[in-house]
C-alpha positions as CSV (number, residue, x, y, z in Angstrom):
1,X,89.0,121.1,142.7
2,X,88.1,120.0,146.1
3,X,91.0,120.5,149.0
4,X,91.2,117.1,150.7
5,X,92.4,117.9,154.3
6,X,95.2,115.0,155.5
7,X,93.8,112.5,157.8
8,X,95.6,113.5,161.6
9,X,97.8,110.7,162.8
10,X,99.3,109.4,166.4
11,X,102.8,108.9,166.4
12,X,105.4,108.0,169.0
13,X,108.9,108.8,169.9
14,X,111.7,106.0,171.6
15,X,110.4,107.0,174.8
16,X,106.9,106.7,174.2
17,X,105.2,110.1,173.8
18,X,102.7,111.1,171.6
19,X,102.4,113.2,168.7
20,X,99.8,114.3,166.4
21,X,100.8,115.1,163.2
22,X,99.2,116.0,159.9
23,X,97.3,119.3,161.1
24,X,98.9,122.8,159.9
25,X,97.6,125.7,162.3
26,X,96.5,127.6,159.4
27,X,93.8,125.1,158.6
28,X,92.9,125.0,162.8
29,X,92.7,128.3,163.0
30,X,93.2,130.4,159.9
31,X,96.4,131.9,160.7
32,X,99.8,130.9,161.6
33,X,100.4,129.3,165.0
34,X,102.9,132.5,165.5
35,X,99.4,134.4,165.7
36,X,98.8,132.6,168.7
37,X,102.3,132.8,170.2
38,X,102.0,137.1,169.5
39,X,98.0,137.0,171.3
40,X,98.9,135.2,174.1
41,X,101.8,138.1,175.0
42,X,99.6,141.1,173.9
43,X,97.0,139.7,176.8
44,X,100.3,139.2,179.0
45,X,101.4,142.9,178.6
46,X,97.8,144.7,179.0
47,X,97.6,143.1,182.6
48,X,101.1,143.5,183.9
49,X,100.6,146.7,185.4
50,X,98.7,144.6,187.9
51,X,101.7,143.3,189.6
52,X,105.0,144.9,188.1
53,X,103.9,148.9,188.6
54,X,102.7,148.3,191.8
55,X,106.3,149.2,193.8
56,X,106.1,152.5,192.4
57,X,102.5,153.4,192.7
58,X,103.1,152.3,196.2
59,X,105.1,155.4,197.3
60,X,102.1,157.4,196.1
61,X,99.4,154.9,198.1
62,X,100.7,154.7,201.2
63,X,101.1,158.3,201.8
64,X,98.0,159.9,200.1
65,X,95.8,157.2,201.5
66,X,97.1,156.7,205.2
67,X,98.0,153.2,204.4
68,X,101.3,152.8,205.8
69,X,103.8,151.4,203.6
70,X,103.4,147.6,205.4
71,X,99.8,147.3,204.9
72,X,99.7,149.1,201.1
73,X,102.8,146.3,200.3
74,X,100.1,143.3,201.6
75,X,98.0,144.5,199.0
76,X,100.1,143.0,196.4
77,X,101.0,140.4,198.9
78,X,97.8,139.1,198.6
79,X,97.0,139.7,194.7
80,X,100.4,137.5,194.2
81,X,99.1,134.5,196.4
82,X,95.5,134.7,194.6
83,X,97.0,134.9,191.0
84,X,99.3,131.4,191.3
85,X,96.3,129.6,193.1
86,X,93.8,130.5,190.6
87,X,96.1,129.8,187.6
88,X,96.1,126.0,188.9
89,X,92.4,125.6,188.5
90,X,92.3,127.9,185.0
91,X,94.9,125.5,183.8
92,X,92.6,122.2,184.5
93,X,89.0,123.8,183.0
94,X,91.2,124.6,179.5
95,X,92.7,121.2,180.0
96,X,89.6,119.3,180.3
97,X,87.9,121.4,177.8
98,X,85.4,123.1,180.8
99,X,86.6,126.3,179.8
100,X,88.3,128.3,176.0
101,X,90.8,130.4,176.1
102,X,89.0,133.1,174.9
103,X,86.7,132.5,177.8
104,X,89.1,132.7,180.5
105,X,91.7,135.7,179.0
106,X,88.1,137.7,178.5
107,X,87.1,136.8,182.2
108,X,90.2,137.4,183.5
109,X,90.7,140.8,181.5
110,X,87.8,142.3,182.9
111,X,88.4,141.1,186.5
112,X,91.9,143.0,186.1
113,X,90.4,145.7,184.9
114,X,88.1,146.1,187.9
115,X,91.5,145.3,190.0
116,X,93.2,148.5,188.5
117,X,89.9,150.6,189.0
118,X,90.2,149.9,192.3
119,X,93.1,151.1,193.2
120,X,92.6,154.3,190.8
121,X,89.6,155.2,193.0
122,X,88.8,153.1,195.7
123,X,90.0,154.9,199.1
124,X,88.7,152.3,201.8
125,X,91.2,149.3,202.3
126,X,89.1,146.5,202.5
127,X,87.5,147.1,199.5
128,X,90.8,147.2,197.7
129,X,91.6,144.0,199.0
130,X,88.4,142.8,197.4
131,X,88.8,144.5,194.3
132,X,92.4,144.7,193.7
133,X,94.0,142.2,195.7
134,X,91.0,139.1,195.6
135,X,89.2,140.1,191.9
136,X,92.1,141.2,190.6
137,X,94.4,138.6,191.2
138,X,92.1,136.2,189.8
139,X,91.6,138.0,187.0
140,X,95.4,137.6,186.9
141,X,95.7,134.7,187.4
142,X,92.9,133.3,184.8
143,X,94.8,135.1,182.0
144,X,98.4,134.0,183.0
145,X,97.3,130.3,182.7
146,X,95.2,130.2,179.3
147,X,98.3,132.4,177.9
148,X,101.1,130.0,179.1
149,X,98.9,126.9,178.0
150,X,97.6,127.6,174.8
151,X,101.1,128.9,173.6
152,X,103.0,126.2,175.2
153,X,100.8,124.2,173.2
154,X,101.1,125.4,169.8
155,X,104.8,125.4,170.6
156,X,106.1,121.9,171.7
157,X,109.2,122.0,169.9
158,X,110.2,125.4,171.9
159,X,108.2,125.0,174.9
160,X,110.7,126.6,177.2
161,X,111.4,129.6,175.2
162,X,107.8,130.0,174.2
163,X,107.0,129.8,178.0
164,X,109.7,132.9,178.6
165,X,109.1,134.7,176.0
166,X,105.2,134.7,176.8
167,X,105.4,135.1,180.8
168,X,108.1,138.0,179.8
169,X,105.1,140.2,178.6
170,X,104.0,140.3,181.9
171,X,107.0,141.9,183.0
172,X,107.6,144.7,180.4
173,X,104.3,145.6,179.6
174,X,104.7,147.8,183.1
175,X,107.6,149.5,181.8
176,X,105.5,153.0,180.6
177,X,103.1,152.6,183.3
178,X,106.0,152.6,185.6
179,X,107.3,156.0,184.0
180,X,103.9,157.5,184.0
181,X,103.2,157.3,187.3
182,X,105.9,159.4,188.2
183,X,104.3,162.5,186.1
184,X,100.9,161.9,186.5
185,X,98.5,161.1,188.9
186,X,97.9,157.2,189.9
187,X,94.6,157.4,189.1
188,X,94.8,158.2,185.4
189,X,97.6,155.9,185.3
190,X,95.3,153.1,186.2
191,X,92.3,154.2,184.6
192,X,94.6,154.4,181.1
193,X,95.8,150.8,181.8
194,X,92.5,149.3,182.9
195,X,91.1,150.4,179.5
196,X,94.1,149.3,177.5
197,X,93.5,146.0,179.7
198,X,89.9,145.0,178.4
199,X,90.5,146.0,174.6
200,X,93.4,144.3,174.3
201,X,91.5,141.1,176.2
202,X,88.6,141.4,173.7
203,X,90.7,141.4,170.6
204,X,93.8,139.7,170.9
205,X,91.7,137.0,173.9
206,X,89.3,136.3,171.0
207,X,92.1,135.1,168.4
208,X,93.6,132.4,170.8
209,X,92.3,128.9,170.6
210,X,93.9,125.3,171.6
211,X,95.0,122.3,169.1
212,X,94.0,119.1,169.7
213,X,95.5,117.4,172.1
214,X,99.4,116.2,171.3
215,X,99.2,118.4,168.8
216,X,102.6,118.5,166.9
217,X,104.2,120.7,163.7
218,X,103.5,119.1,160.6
219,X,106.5,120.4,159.1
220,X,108.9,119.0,161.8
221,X,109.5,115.1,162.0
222,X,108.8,114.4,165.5
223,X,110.7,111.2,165.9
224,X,113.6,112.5,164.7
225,X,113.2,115.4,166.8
226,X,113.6,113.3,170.0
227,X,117.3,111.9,169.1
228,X,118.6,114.3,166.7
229,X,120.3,117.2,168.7
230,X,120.3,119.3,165.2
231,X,116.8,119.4,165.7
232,X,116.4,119.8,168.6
233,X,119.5,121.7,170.6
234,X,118.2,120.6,173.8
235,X,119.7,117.2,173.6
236,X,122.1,116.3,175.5
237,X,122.2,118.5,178.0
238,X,117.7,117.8,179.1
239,X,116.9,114.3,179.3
240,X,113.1,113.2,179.1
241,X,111.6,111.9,182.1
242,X,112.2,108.1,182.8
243,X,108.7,107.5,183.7
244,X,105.1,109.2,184.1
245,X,105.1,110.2,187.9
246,X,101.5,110.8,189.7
247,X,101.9,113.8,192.1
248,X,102.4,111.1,195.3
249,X,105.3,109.1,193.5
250,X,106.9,112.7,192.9
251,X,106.6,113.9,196.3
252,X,108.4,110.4,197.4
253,X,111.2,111.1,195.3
254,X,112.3,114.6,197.3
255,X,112.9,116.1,193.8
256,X,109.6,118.0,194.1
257,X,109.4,119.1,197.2
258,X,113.2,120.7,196.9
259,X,111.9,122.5,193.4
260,X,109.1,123.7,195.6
261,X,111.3,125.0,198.0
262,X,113.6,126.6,195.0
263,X,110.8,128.3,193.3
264,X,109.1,129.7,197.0
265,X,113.0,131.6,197.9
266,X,113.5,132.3,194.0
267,X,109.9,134.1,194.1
268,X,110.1,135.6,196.8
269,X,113.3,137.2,196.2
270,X,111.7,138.3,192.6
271,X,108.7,139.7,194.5
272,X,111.3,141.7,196.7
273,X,112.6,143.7,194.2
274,X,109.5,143.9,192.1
275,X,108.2,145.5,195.3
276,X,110.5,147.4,196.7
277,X,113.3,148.7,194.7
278,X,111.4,152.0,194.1
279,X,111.0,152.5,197.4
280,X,114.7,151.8,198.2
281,X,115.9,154.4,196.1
282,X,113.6,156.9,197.6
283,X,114.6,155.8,201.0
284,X,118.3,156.2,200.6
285,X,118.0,159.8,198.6
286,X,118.5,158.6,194.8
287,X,115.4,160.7,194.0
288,X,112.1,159.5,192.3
289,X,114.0,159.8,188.5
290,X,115.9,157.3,189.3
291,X,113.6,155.3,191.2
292,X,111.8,155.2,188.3
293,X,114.6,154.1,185.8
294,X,115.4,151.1,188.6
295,X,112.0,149.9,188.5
296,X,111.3,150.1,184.7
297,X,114.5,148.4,183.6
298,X,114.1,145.7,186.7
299,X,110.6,144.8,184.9
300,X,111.8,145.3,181.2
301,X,114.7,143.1,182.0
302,X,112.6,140.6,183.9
303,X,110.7,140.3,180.8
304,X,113.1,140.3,178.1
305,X,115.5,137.9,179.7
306,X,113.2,135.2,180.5
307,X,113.2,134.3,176.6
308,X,116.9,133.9,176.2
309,X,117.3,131.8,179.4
310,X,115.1,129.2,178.0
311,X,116.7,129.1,175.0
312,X,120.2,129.1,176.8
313,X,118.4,126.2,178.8
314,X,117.9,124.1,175.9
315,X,121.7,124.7,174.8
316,X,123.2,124.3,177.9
317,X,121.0,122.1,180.3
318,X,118.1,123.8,182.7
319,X,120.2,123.0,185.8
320,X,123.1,124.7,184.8
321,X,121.7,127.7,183.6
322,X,119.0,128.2,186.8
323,X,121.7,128.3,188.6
324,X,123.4,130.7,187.0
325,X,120.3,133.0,187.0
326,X,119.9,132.6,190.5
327,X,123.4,133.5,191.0
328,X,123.0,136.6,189.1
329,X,119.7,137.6,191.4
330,X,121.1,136.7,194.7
331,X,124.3,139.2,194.1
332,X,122.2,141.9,192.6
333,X,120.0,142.2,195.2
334,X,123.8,142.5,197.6
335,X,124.8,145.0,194.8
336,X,121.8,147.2,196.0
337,X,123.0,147.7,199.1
338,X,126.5,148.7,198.7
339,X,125.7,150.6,195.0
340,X,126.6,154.0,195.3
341,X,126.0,156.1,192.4
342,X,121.9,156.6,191.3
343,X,123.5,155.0,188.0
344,X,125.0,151.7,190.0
345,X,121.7,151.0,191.9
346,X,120.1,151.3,188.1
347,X,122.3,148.6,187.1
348,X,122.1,146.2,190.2
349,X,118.3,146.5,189.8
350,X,118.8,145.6,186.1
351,X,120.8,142.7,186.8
352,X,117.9,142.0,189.8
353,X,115.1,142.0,186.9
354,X,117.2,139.5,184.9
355,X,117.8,136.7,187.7
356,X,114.5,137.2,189.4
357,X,111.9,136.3,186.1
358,X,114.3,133.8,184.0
359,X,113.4,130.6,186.5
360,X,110.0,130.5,185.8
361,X,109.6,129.3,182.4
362,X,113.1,127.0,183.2
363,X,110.8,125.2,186.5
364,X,108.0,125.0,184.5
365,X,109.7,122.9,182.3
366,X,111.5,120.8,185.0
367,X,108.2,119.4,186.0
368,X,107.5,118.1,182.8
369,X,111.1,116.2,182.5
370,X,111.4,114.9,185.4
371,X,108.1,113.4,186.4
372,X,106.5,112.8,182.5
373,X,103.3,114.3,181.3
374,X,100.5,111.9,182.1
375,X,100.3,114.2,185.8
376,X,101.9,117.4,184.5
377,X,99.4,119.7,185.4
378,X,98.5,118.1,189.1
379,X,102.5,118.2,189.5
380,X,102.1,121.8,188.6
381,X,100.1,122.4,190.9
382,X,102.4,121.8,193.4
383,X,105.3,123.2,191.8
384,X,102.8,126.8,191.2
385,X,101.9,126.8,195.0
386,X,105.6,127.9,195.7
387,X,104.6,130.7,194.0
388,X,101.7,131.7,196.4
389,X,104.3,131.3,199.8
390,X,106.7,133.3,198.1
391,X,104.4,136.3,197.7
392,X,103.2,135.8,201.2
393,X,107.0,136.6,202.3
394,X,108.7,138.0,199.7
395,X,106.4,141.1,200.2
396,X,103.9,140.4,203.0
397,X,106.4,139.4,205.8
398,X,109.4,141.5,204.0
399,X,107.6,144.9,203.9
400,X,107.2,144.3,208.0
401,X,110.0,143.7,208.4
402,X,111.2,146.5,206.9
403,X,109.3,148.6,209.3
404,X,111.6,147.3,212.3
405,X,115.0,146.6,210.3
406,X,115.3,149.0,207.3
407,X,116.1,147.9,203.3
408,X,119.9,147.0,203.5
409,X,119.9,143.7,205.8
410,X,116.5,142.8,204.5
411,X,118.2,143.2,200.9
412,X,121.7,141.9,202.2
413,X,120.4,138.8,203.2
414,X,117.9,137.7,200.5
415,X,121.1,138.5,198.6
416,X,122.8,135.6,200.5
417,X,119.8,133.6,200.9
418,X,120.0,134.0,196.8
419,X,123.3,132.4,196.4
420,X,122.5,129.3,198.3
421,X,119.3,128.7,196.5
422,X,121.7,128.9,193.4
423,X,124.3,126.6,194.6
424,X,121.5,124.1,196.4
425,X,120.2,123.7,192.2
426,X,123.0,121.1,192.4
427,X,121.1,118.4,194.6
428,X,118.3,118.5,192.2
429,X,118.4,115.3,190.4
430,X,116.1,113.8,187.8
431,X,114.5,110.8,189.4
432,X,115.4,107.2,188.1
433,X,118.0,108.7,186.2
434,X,121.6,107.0,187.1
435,X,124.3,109.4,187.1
436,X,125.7,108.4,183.6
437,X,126.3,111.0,180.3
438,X,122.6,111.4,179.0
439,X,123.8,110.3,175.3
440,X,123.8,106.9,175.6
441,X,120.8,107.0,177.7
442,X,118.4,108.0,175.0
443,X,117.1,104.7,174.1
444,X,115.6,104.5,177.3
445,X,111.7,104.3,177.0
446,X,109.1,106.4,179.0
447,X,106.8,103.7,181.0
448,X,103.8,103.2,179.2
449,X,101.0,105.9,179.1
């Protein structure tokens, strides 16, 4: 007997957004859509070495190369501001079909690849800046933006945790780098890790593929989903946008431009410790064990918390909890400085890891409820730039001004700088949105598409 596949149909919700419904994954795809969710962070963890063990194999750079500290820390500087500009672009070719994500995870793979080979061997700096910072940021970048979109997308219903939990791979997938470097040699570190890179790329790249477009869970009733909080926990506290905003209506309405500003000091501040803590406990005489512990748990941390806060964000509102993560990163970084015990500064950096990764998947989803979806990925864009300025500082300008100043004011005051970003979340409002309890509220219709 013949298997008569359900005819797909467009449904909408009270406020007007679409859903297609009637397609399981399995028959997409062949498997679960949890294969896709699982793919998408094996890619994430084979190329975090890229960014989140490069603190630690800085100490080992900068000296056995002739570097300098400042100029080895520009290196990442630079691989940070070419990943988040490239990710922009990746995101519109998968969007408009111009690219798979097979295609771009592969591509990317084995430009991040080249990017660790680089620094394993390469001994003149401007051809690590080629290789490492410019090739392999892009390849960074390509693979960061197919992973986030394609899982996003096969995960509407739990976009923000999905987000987290996926970006979190490219946090803790450093974690035995990190330890390895301090026994071995950087060179087999990264060699190890650029071939762990491209075969995980080839196999778990090559399982990932999108839904069609508003694709949506048949066994989840959408329109229920959008007014039942039993559903869906993240009502009441995360109201859907009132209308679709393009990019110039959201810069008019301030709210953009002040997440901008949030994400460029929150990054920035992530980057700092990301880039430095390793070096800090050298510096002040901790000793390269603990060093090593500081860094690993900041990035395991990093990783593993960034799930839970958008989870916590859909229970308790994304405002509220950004905030609080903030919070926690602005006095961790203070807690460096006046730690005194190796075991305290293990902690503070801990509690630095946990602050400075949970924003990103919250912001991401900002953008999409408070300016709609019809210009999501242009009012990305924008948002993603931040990204690029805070990697320019938070380790370009910082790891100068180290040079002159030292590691405790620098870390003292991004501590501070921390706390107001936390406490300026309160002035971001959703635009067209009255100040009134979101409950009664949710009859209110997205403008039309």
């Amino acid at each position: 007997m013949n298997h008569v596949k359900p005819t797909p149909r467009d449904v909408r919700d009270v406020y007007g957004r679409r859903y297609r419904i009637g397609e399981d994954a399995r028959e997409l795809t062949g498997h679960s859509r949890r294969w896709q969710l699982w793919a998408a962070w094996s890619c994430m963890v084979a190329i975090s070495p890229l960014q989140y063990s490069f603190g630690t194999a800085a100490l080992g750079l900068s000296s056995d190369r002739g570097w300098g500290t400042a100029r080895t820390l520009w290196l990442l500087a630079v691989f940070v501001a070419c990943q988040a500009l490239v990710a922009v672009p990746a995101a519109w070719a998968q969007r408009a079909r111009r690219a798979t994500p097979t295609q771009l995870v592969v591509g990317g793979g084995v430009l991040s690849a080249i990017g660790l080979v680089s620094l394993a061997h390469v001994d003149a700096y401007a051809a690590v800046v080629a290789g490492y910072s410019l090739l392999g940021g892009t390849g960074a970048g390509l693979v960061y933006a197919a992973c986030i979109t394609t899982s996003a997308r096969w995960f509407p219903d739990r976009r923000t945790a999905t987000i987290g939990f996926v970006t979190g791979g490219f946090a803790v997938g450093a974690v035995p780098s990190i330890f390895l470097l301090t026994w071995l040699d950087e060179s087999l570190v990264f060699d190890l890790t650029a071939l762990v890179a491209v075969l995980v790329v080839l196999v778990a790249g090559g399982l990932l593929k999108d839904p069609p477009r508003h694709w949506w869970p048949a066994d989840i009733d959408a329109q229920a989903w959008a007014v039942d909080r039993k559903l869906n926990r993240s009502i009441p506290n995360n109201a859907p946008a009132v209308r679709h905003y393009r990019p110039a209506e959201a810069m008019k309405t301030g709210a953009l431009p002040l997440m901008w500003l949030l994400l460029a000091i929150s990054t920035a501040l992530s980057l700092l410790g990301i880039g430095f803590v390793a070096g800090y406990a050298v510096d002040t005489g901790l000793g390269m064990a603990t060093a090593a512990c500081a860094a690993g748990l900041l990035a395991a941390v990093n990783g593993l918390g960034r799930s839970s806060a958008g989870h916590l964000s859909d229970r308790f509102g994304r405002r509220r909890v950004l905030a609080a993560v903030l919070m926690v990163e602005g006095f961790a970084h203070m807690g460096l400085v006046v730690a005194g015990p190796g075991w305290a500064f293990v902690v503070c950096a801990m509690f630095a890891g946990l602050g400075g990764g949970a924003f990103y998947a919250i912001m991401a989803n900002l953008v999409l409820e408070f300016f709609g979806e019809n210009s999501l990925l242009q009012n990305q864009a924008i948002l993603y730039s931040a990204k690029a300025a805070g990697g320019l500082v938070g380790i370009g300008v910082a790891a100068s001004v180290i040079a002159v100043v030292g590691y405790r004011p620098l870390f003292l005051g991004a501590g501070l700088l921390g706390v107001l970003t936390a406490l300026s979340v309160r002035l971001l409002k959703q635009p067209g949105r009255p100040a009134l309890p979101v409950r009664p509220q949710l009859g209110t219709p997205v403008a039309g598409e």
